[in-house]
C-alpha positions in Angstrom: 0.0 0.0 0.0 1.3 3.2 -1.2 2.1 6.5 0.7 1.5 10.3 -0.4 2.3 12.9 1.4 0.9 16.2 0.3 3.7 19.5 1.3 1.7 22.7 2.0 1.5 25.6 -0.8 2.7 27.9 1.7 6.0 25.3 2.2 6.4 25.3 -0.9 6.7 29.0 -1.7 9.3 29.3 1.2 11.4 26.9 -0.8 11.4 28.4 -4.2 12.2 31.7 -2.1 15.5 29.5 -0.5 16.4 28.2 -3.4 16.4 31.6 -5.6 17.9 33.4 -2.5 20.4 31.1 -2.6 22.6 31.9 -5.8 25.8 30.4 -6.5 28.5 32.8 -7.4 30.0 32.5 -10.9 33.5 30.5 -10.2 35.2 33.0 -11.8 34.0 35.9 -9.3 34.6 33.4 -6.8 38.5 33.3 -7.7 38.6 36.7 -8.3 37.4 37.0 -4.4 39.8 34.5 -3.3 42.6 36.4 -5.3 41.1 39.6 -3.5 41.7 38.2 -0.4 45.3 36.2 -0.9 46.7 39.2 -1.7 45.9 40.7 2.1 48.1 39.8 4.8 46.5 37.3 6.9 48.1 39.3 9.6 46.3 42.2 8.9 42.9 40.5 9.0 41.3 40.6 12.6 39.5 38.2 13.7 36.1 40.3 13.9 36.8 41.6 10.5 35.1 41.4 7.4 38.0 39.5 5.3 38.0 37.3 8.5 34.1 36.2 7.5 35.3 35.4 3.9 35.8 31.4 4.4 35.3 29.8 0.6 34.2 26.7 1.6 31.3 28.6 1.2 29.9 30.3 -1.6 30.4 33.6 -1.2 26.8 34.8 -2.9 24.4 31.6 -1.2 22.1 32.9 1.3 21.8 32.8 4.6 25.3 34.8 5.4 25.6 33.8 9.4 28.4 32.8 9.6 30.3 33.2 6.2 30.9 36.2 3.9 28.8 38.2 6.2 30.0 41.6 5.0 32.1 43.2 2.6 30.8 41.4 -0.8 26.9 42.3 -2.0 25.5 39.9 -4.5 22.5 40.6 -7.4 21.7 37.2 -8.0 25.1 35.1 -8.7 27.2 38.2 -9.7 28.9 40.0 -6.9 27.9 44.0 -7.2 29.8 45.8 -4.7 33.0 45.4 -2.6 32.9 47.3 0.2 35.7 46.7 3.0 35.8 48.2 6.8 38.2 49.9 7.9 40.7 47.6 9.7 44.4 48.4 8.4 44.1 45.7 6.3 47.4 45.4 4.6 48.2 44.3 1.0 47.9 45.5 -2.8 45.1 45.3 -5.0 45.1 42.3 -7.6 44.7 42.8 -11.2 41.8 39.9 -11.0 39.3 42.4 -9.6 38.4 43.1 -13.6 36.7 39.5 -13.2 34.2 41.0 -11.1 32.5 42.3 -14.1 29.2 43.4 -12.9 30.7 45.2 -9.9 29.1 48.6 -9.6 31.2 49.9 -6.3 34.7 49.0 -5.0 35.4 50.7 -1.4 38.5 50.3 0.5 39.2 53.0 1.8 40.7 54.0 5.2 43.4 51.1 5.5 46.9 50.1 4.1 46.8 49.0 0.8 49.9 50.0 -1.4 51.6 49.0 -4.4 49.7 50.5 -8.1 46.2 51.1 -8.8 45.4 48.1 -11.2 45.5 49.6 -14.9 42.5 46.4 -15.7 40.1 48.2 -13.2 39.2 49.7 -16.6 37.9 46.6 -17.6 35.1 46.8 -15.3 32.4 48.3 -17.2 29.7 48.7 -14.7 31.9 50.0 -12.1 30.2 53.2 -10.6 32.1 54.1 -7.4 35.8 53.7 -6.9 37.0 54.7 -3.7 40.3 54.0 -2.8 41.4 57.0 -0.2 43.3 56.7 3.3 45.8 54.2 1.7 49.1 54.1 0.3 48.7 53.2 -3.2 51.7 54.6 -5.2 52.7 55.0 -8.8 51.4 56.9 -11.4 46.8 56.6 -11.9 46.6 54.3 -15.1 45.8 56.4 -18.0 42.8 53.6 -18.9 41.1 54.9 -16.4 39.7 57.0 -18.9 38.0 53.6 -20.3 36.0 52.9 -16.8 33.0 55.1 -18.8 30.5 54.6 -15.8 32.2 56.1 -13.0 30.2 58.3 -10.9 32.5 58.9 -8.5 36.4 58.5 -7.9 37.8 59.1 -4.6 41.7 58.5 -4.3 42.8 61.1 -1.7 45.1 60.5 0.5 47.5 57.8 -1.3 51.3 58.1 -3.1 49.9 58.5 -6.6 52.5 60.3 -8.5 52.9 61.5 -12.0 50.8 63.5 -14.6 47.1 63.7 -14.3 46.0 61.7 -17.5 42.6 63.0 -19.7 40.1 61.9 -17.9 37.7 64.0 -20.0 35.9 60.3 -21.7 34.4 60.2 -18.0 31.6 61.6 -19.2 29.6 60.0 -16.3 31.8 61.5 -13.2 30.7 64.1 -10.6 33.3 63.7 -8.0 37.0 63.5 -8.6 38.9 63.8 -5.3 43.0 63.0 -5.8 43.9 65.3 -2.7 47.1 64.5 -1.0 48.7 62.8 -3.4 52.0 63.7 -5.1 50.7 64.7 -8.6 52.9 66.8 -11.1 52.3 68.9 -14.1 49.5 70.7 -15.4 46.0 70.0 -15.2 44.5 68.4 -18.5 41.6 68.4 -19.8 38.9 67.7 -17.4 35.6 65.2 -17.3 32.8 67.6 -18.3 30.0 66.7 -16.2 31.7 67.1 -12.4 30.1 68.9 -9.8 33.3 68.5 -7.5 36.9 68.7 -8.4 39.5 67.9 -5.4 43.2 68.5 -5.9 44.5 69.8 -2.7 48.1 69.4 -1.7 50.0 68.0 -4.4 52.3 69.7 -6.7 50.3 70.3 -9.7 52.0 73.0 -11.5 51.4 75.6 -14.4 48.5 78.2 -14.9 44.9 77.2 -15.1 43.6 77.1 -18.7 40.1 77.6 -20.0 40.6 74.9 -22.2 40.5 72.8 -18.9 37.2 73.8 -17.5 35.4 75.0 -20.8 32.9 72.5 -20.4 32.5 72.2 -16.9 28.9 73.9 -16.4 28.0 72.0 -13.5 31.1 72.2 -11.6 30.1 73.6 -7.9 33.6 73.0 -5.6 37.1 73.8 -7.0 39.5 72.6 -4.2 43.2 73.2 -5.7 44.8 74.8 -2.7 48.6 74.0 -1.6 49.9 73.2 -5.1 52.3 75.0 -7.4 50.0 76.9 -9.8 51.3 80.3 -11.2 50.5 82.7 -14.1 47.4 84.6 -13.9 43.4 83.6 -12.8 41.3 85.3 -15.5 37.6 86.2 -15.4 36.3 83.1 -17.0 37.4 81.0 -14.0 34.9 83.4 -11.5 32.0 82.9 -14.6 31.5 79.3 -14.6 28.0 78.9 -13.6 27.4 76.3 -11.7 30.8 77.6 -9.2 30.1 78.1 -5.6 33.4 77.3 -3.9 36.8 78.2 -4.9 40.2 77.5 -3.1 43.4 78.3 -4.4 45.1 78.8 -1.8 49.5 78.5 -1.0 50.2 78.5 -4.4 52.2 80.8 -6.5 49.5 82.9 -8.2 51.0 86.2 -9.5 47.6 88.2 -10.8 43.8 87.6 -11.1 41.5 89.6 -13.0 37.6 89.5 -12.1 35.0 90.5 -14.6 31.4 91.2 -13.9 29.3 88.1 -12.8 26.4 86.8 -14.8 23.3 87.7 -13.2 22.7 84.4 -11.7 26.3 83.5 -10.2 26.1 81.2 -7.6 29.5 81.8 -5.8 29.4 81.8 -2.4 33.2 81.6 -1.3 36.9 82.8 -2.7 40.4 81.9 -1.0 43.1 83.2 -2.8 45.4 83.4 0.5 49.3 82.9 0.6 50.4 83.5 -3.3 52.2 86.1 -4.6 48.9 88.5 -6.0 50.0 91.9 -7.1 48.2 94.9 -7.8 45.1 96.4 -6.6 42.0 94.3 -4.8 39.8 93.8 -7.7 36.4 95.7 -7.2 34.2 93.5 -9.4 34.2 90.4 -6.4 31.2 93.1 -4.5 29.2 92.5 -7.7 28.6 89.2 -6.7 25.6 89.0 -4.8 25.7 85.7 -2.9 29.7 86.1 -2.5 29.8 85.7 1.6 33.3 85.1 2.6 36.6 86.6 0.5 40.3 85.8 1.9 43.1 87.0 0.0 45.8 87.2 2.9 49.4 87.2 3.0 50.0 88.3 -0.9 51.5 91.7 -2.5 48.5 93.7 -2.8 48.6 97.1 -2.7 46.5 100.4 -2.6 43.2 100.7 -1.4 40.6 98.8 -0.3 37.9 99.1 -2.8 34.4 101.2 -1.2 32.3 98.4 -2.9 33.0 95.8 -0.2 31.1 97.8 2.3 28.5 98.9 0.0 24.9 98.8 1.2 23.3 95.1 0.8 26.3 93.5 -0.2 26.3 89.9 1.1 30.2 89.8 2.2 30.5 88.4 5.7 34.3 87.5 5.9 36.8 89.3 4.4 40.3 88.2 5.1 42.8 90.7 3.7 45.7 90.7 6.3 49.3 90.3 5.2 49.7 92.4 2.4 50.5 96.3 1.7 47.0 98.1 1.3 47.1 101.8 2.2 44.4 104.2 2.6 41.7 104.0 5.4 39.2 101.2 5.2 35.5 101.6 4.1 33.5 102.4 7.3 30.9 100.6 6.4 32.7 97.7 6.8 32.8 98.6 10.5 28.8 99.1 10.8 25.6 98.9 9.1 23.3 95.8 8.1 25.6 92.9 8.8 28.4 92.5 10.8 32.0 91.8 9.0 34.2 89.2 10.1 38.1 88.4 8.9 41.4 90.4 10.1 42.5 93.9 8.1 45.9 93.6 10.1 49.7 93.7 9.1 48.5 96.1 6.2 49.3 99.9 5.3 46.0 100.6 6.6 45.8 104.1 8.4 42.5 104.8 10.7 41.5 101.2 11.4 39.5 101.1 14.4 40.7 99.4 17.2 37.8 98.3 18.6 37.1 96.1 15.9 37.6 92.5 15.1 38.7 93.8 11.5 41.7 95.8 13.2 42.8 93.7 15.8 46.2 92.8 14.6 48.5 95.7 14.3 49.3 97.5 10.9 53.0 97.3 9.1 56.1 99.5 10.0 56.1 102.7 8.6 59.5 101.8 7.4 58.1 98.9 5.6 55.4 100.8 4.1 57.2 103.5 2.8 59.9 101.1 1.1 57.0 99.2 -0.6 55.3 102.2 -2.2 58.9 103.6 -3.4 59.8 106.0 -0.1 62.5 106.3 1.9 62.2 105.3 5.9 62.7 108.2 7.8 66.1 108.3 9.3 65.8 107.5 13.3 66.4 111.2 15.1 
């Protein structure tokens, strides 16, 4: 006599729910991942860590994760998507293999000690969205097919080794973030990806003038961060007309002149630092035409003459005005002593004459005479 036994509907859903939940991982994503990990230091790898979770007797995309893979690699069916490590120190270099990974839409590793080159077949990956390699010490020069890698969105490498010229990355048509700050770039900046909203660059030793050639087609760009490099020449109006541009940092460079022209009627910019370069001639009076401009520093440079009426002018949105550390003459703007809003910044080690003390503006003391006459062509007045 025969048996049935009849398996609820309901326990049969919940299996073909296990069973789709539980993907296999193509092998060769699974080699990749165990190529990923060999080429750690198993002495950098805690024993709470992610990489510590990473055992492949298991499959590293089968569901549930309790006690295997249970962070660091995200699966869309059997093709791993993102690889995103914690922060641990883990030790080690990159391996070429991660171009295996070829539906991987973010690599993050950022914030521990990987060194040795960026892998030039990270190109490869043509999904690959978000690349964020910073707080490491990856050296060498960035591999100019990065340029091929047409789906970045983002691509954060601040804080690493990476040396050499910036390649065109202007085929990363995609990109809206480019952060390479800290890094020990050379040369002059090339031609840039067209669609970025923020460009990072701080403190490495890019060199040269800025060319509009550059940033022609930069029209959404909102944060230029180039301070503590080794620009020079000349900043000319275009830079100050881009018109998307809030931010703008130039600062510790070796900027001889900049030229500002009147803003378009629906300028955006918000913030100037042009501090600690070698600017010469007058304080250009166009920067009070632009009405959301809120905080101006051009300390420590060779400016000379007056400061211009317009910064105190009625309305004017200026908040902080850093102009201390150069050779302006003349008495300051009163206005910028009173009225509707209240100034902040430092008017000191100046030419200034009449710079009340009792402001904030005023409170570090004004050049030698000596020095002052000597810079505008006088003679000191001999001691008596």
């Amino acid at each position: 006599m025969s048996h049935f036994f009849t398996i609820p509907a309901a326990a049969v859903l919940l299996l073909l729910i296990a069973a789709s939940a539980s993907s296999s991982a193509v092998p060769s994503e699974t080699a990749a991942l165990r190529a990923f990990k060999s080429a750690v230091k198993p002495a950098s790898i805690p024993p709470s860590s992610c990489l510590a979770t990473w055992n492949f007797s298991f499959d590293p995309c089968a569901a549930p994760r309790v006690t295997h893979f249970t962070c660091g690699v995200t699966c869309a069916g059997d093709r791993v998507v993102q690889l995103t490590l914690d922060s641990q120190g883990y030790s080690g270099t990159l391996t070429p293999l991660i171009s295996q990974l070829s539906q991987l839409v973010t690599l993050d590793v950022g914030e521990n000690a990987f060194h040795g080159p960026i892998p030039a077949s990270i190109a490869a990956l043509p999904n690959l969205r978000n690349l964020i390699l910073r707080v490491n010490s990856f050296s060498g020069a960035l591999p100019p097919s990065i340029a091929a890698a047409k789906s970045l969105i983002t691509l954060d490498l601040a804080r690493n080794s990476i040396s050499g010229a910036l390649p065109d990355l202007s085929p990363l048509e995609s990109l809206t973030r480019l952060d390479l700050s800290y890094n020990k770039l050379t040369g002059a900046l090339p031609r840039l990806p067209p669609n970025l909203n923020e460009l990072a660059l701080k403190s490495n030793s890019l060199s040269g003038q800025l060319t509009k050639s550059s940033f022609s087609e930069l029209t959404h760009l909102m944060v230029l961060e180039l301070a503590e490099n080794s620009l020079s020449g000349a900043i000319l109006p275009w830079l100050f007309l881009l018109p998307s541009l809030q931010q703008i940092d130039l600062a510790k460079n070796s900027i001889t002149s900049v030229s500002v022209a009147a803003p378009n009627s629906n300028s955006e910019l918000v913030a100037v630092d042009l501090s600690y370069n070698k600017l010469e001639g007058n304080l250009p009076e166009e920067f009070a035409d632009y009405a959301a401009l809120r905080s101006l520093a051009l300390s420590y440079n060779k400016l000379r003459g007056p400061i211009p009426w317009q910064y105190s002018r009625k309305g004017s949105s200026l908040r902080r005005l850093y102009l201390d550390g150069n050779f302006l003459n003349g008495s300051p703007p009163q206005g910028l002593f009173s009225g509707d809003g209240q100034v902040s910044g430092s008017l000191g080690d100046n030419c200034l004459r009449r710079c009340p003390a009792a402001s904030e503006l005023c409170l570090k003391s004004q050049k030698p005479a000596s020095i002052c006459q000597q810079a505008y062509g006088g003679k000191p007045k001999p001691k008596s």
